[in-house]
MDAnalysis code that builds the backbone (N, CA, C; Angstrom):
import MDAnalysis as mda
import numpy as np

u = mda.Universe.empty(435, n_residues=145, atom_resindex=np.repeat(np.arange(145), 3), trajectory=True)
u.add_TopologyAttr("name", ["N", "CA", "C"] * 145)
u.add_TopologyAttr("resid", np.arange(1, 146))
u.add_TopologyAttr("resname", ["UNK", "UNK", "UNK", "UNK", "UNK", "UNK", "UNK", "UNK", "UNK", "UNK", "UNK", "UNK", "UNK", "UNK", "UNK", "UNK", "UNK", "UNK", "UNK", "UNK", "UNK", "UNK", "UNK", "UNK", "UNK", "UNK", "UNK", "UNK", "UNK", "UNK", "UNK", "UNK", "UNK", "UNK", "UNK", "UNK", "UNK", "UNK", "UNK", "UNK", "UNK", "UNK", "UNK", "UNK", "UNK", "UNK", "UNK", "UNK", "UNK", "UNK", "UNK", "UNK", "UNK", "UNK", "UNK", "UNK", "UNK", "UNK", "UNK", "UNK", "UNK", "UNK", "UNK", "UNK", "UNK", "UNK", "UNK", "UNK", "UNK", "UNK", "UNK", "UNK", "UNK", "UNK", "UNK", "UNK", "UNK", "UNK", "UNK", "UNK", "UNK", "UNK", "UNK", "UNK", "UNK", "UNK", "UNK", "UNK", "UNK", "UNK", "UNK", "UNK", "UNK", "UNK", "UNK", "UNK", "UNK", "UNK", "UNK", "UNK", "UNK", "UNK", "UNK", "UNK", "UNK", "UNK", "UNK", "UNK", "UNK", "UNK", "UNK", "UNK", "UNK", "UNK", "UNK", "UNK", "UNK", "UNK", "UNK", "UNK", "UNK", "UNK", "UNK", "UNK", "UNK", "UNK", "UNK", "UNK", "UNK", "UNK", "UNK", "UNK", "UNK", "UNK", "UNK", "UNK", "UNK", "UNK", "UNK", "UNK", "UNK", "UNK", "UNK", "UNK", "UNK"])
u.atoms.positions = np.array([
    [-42.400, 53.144, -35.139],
    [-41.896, 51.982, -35.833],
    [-42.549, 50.742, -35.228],
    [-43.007, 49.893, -36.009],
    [-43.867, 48.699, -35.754],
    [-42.735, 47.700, -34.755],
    [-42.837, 46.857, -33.918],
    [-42.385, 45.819, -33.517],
    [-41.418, 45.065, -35.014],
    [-42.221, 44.667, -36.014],
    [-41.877, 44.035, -36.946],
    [-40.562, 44.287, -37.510],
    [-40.298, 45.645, -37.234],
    [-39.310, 46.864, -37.960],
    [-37.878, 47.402, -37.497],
    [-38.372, 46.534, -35.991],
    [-37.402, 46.902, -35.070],
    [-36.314, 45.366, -35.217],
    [-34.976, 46.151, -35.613],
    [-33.482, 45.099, -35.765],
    [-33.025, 45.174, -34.349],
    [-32.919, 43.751, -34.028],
    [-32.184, 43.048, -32.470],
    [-30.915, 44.027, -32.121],
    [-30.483, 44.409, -33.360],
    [-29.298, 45.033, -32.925],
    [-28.751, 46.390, -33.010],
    [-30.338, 47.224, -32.920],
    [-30.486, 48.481, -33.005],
    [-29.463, 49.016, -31.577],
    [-28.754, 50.100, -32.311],
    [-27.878, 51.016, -31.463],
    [-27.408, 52.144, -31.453],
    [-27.910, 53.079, -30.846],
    [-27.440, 54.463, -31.025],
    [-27.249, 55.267, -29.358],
    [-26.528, 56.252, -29.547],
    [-26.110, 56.990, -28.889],
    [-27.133, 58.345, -28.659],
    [-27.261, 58.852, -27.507],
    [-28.222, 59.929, -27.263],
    [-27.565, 61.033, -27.347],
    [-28.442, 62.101, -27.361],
    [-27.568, 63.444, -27.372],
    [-27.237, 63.620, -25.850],
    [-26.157, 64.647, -26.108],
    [-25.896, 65.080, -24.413],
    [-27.008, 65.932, -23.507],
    [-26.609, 65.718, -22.130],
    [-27.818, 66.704, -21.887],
    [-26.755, 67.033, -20.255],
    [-26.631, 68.397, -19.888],
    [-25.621, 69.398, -19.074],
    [-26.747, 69.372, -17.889],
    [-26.413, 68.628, -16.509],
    [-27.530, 68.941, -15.666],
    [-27.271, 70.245, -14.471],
    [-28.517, 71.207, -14.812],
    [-28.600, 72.334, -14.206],
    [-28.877, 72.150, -12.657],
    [-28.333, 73.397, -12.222],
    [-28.322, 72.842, -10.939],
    [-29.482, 73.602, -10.345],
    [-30.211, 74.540, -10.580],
    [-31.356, 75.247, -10.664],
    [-32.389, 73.845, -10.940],
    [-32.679, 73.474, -11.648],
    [-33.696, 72.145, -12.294],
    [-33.112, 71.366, -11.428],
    [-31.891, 70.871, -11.227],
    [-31.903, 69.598, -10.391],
    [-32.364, 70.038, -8.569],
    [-31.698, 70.881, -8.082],
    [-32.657, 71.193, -6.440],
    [-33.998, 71.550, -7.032],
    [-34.697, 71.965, -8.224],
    [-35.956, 72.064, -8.178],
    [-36.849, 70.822, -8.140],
    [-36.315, 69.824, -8.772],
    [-36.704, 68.224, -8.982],
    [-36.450, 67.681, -7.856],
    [-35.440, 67.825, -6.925],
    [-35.396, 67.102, -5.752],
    [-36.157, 67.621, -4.598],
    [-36.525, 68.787, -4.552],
    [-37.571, 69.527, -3.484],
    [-38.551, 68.770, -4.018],
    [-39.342, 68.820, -5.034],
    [-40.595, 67.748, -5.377],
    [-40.419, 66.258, -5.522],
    [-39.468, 66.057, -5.788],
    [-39.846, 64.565, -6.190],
    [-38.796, 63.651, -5.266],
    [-38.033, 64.444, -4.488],
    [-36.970, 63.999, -3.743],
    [-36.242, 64.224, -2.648],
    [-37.531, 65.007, -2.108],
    [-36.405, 66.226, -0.790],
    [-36.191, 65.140, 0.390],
    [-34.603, 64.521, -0.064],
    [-33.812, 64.143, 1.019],
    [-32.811, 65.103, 0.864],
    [-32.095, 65.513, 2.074],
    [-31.141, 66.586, 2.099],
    [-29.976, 66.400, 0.957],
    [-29.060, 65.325, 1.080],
    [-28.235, 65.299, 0.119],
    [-28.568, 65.674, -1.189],
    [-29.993, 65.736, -1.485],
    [-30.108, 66.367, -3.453],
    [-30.688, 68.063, -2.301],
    [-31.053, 68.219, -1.836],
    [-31.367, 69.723, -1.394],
    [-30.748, 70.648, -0.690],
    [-29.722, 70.467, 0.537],
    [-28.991, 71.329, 1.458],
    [-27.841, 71.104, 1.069],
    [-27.440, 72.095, 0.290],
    [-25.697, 72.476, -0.113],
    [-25.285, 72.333, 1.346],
    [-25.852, 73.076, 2.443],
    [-24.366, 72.635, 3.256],
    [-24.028, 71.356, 4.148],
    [-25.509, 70.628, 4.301],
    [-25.365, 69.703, 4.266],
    [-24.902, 68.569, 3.905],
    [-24.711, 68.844, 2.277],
    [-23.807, 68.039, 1.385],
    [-22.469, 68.253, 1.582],
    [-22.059, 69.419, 2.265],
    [-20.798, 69.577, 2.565],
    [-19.897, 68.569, 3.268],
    [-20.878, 68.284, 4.374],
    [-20.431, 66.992, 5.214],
    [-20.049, 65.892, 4.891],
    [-20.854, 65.521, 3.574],
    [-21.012, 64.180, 3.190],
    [-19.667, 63.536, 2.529],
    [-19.789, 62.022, 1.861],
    [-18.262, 61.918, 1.055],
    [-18.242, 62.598, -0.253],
    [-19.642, 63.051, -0.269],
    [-19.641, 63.672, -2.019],
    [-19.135, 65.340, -2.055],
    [-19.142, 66.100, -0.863],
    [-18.952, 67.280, -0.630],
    [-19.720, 68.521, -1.313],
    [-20.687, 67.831, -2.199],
    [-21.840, 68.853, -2.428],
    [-22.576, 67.709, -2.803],
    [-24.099, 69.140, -3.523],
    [-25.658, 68.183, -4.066],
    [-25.107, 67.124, -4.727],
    [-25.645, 66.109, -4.610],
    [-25.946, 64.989, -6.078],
    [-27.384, 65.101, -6.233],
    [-27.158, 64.946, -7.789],
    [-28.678, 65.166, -8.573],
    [-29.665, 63.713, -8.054],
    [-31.038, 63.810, -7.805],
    [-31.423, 62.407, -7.675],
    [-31.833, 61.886, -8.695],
    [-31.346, 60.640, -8.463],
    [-31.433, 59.373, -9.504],
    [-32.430, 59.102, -10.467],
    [-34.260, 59.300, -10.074],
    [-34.390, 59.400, -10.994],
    [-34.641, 60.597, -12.155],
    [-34.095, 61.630, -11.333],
    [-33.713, 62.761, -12.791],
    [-33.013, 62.581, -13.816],
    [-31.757, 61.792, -12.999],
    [-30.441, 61.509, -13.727],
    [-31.261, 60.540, -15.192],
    [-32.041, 59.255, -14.452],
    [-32.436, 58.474, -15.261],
    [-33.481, 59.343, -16.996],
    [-34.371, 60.133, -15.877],
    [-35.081, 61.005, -17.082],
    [-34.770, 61.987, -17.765],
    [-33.725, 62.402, -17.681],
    [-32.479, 63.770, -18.248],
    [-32.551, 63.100, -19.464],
    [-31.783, 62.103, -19.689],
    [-31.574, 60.967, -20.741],
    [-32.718, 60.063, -21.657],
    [-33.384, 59.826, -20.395],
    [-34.551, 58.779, -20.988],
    [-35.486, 59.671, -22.278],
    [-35.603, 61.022, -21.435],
    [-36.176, 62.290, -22.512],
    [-35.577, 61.993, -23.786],
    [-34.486, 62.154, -23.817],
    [-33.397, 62.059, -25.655],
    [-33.693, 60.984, -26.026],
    [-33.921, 59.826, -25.814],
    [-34.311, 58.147, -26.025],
    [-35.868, 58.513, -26.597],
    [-36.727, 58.903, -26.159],
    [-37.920, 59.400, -26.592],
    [-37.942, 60.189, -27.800],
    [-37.435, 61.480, -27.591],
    [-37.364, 62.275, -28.946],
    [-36.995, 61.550, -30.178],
    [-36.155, 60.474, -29.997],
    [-35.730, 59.715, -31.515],
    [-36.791, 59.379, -31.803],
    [-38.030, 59.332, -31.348],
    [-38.642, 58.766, -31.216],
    [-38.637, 57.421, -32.258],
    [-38.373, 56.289, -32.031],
    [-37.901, 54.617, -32.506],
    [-39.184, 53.950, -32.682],
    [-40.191, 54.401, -31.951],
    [-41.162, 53.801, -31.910],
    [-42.569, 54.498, -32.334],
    [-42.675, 55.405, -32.670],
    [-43.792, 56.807, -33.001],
    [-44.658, 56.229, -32.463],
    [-46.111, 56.072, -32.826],
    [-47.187, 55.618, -32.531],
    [-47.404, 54.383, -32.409],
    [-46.622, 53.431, -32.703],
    [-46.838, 51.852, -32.204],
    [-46.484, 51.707, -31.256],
    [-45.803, 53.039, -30.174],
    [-45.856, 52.911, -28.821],
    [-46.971, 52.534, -28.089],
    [-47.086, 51.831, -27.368],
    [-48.343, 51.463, -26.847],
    [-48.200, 52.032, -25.335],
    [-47.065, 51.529, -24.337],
    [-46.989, 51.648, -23.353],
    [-45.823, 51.233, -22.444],
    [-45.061, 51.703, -21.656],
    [-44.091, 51.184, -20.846],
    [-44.954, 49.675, -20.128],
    [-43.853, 48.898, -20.056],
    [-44.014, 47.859, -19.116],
    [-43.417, 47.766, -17.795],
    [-42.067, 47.745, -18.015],
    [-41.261, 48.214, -16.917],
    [-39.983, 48.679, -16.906],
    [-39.498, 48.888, -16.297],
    [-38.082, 49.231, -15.907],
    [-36.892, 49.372, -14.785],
    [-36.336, 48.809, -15.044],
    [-35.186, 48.555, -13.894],
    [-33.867, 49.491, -13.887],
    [-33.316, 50.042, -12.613],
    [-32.452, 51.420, -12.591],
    [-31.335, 51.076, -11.337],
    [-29.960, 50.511, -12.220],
    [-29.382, 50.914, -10.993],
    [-28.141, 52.134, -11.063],
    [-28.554, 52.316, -9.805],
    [-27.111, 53.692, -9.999],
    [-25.734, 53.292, -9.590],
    [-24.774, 53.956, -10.360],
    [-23.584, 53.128, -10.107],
    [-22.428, 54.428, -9.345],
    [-22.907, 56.262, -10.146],
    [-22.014, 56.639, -9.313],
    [-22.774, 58.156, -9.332],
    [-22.325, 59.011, -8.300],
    [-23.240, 59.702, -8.353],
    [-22.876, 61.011, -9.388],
    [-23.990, 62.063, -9.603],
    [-24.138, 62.838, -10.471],
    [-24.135, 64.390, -9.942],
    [-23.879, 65.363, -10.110],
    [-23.382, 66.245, -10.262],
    [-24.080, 67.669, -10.932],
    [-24.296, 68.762, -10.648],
    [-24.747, 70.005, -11.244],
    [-23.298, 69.791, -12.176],
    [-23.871, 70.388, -13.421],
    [-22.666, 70.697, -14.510],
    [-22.046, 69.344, -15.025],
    [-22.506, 68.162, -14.846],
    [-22.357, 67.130, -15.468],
    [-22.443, 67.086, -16.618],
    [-22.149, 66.225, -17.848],
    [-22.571, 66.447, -19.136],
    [-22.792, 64.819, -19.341],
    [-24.435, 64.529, -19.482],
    [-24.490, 62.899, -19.700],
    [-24.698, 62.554, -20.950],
    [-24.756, 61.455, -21.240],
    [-25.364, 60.764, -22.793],
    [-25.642, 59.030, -22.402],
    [-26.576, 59.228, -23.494],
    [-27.210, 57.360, -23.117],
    [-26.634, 56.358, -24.615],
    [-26.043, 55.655, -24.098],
    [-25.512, 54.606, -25.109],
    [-27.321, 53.123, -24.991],
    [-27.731, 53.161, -26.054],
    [-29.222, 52.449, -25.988],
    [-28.612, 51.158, -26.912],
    [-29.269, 50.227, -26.310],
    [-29.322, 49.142, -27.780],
    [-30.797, 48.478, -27.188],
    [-30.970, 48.054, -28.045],
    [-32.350, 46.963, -28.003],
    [-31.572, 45.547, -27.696],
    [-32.043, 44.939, -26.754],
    [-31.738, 43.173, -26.165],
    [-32.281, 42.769, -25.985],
    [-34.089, 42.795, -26.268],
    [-35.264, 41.869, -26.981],
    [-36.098, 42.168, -26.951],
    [-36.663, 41.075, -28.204],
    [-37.962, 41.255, -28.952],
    [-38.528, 40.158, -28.539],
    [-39.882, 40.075, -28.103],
    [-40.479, 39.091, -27.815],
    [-42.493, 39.426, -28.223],
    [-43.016, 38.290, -29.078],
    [-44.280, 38.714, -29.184],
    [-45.409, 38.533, -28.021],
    [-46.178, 39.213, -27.798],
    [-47.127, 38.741, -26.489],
    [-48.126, 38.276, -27.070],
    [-48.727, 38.958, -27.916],
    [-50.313, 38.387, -28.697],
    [-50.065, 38.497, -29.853],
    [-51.287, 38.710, -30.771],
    [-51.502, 38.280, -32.001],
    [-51.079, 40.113, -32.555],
    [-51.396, 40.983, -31.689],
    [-51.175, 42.794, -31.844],
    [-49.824, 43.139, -31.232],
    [-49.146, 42.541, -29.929],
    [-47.862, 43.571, -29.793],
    [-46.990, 43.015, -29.179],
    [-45.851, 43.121, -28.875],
    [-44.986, 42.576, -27.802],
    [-44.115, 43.470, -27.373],
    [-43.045, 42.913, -26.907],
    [-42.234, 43.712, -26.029],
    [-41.061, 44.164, -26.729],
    [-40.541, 45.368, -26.500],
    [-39.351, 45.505, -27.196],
    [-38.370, 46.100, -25.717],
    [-37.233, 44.951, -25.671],
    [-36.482, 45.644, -23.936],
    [-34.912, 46.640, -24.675],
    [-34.790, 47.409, -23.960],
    [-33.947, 48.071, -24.513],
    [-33.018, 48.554, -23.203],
    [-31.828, 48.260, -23.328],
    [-30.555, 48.819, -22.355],
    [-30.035, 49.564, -22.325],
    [-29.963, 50.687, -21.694],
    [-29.372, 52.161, -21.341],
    [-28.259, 51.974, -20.627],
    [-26.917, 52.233, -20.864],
    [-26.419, 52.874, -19.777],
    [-25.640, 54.763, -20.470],
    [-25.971, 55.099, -19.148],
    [-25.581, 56.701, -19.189],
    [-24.242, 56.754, -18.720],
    [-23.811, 57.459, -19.283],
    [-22.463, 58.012, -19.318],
    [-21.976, 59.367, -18.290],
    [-21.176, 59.965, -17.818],
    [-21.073, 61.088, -17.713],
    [-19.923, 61.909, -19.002],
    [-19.303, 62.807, -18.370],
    [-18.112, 63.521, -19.420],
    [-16.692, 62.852, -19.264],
    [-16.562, 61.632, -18.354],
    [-15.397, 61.520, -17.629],
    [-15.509, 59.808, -18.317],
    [-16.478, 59.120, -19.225],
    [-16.932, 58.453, -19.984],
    [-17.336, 56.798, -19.011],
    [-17.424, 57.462, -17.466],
    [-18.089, 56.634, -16.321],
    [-18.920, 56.404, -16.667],
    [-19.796, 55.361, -16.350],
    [-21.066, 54.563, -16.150],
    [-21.773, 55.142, -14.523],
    [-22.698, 55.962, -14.893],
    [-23.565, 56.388, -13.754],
    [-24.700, 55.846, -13.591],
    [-25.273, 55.172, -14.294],
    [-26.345, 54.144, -14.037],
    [-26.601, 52.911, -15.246],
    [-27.152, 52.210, -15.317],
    [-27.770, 51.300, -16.226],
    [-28.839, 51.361, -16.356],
    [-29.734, 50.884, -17.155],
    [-31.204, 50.552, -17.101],
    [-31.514, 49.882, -18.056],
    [-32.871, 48.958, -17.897],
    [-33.544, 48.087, -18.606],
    [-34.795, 48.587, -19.053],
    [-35.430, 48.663, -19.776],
    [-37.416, 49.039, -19.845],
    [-37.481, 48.276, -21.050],
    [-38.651, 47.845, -20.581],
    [-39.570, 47.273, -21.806],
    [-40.645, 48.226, -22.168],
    [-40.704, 48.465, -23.180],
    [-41.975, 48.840, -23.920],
    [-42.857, 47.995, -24.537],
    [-44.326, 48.339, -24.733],
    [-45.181, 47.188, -25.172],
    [-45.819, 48.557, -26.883],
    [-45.134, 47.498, -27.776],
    [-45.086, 48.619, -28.978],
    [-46.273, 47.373, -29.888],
    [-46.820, 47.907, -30.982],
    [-47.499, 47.041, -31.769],
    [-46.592, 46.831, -32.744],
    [-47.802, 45.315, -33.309],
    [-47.074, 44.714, -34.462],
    [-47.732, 45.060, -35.704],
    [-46.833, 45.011, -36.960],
    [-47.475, 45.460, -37.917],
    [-48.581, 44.415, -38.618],
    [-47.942, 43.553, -38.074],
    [-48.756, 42.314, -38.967],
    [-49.753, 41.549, -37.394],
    [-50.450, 40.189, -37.725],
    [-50.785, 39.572, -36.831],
    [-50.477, 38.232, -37.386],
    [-50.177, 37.463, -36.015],
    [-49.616, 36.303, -36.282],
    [-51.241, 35.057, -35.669],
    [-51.445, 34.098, -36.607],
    [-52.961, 33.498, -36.225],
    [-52.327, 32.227, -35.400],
])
């Protein structure tokens, strides 16, 4: 979907997604091996009393379903950025979903601008486990001289 196409007040809900606990110690040995996402008994100790999934899995569990709608098909151009904070932690056997809206449109050139869009994820218990911001840099359908 072109920049042009995209309504300020686009909003939808993601599908759920159940985080495995097999995939989540597999993601945290690579992309995260601090003990608390890897040594069950280590986590024992802690205030959480087992694994928590790391954060940014939690973030891409979700961000994945935000993609598949895909909102933007090929006038995707490119991430710009994104901002992630975590608010509580996450869990094997969790069940999340991303509540998305778009909170701006802004043009950069005469071809694309930014489209920022706000996530926050949910768990089953209808908590807020993180937020997030990203901009994407999507094209425009038209050009402005």
């Amino acid at each position: 979907m072109y920049l042009d196409d995209i309504s300020p007040d686009l909003h939808f809900r993601t599908e759920s997604v159940r985080i495995n606990y097999d995939k989540m110690v597999a993601f945290a040995k690579d992309y995260d091996p601090i003990r608390i996402h890897t040594d069950p008994e280590y986590a024992k100790t802690t205030r959480y009393g087992k694994l928590i999934a790391p954060g940014v899995m939690t973030f891409m569990s979700i961000w994945s379903k935000v993609l598949e709608t895909d909102i933007f098909g090929d006038e995707l151009i490119a991430g710009k950025s994104t901002h992630i904070e975590w608010k509580k932690p996450v869990f094997a056997d969790d069940v999340l979903w991303g509540d998305v809206r778009v909170t701006r449109i802004e043009r950069r050139n005469p071809y694309n601008g930014i489209c920022e869009t706000t996530m926050d994820i949910y768990n089953q218990n209808g908590e807020i486990v993180l937020s997030n911001v990203t901009e994407s840099v999507v094209k425009y359908r038209t050009e402005s001289n």
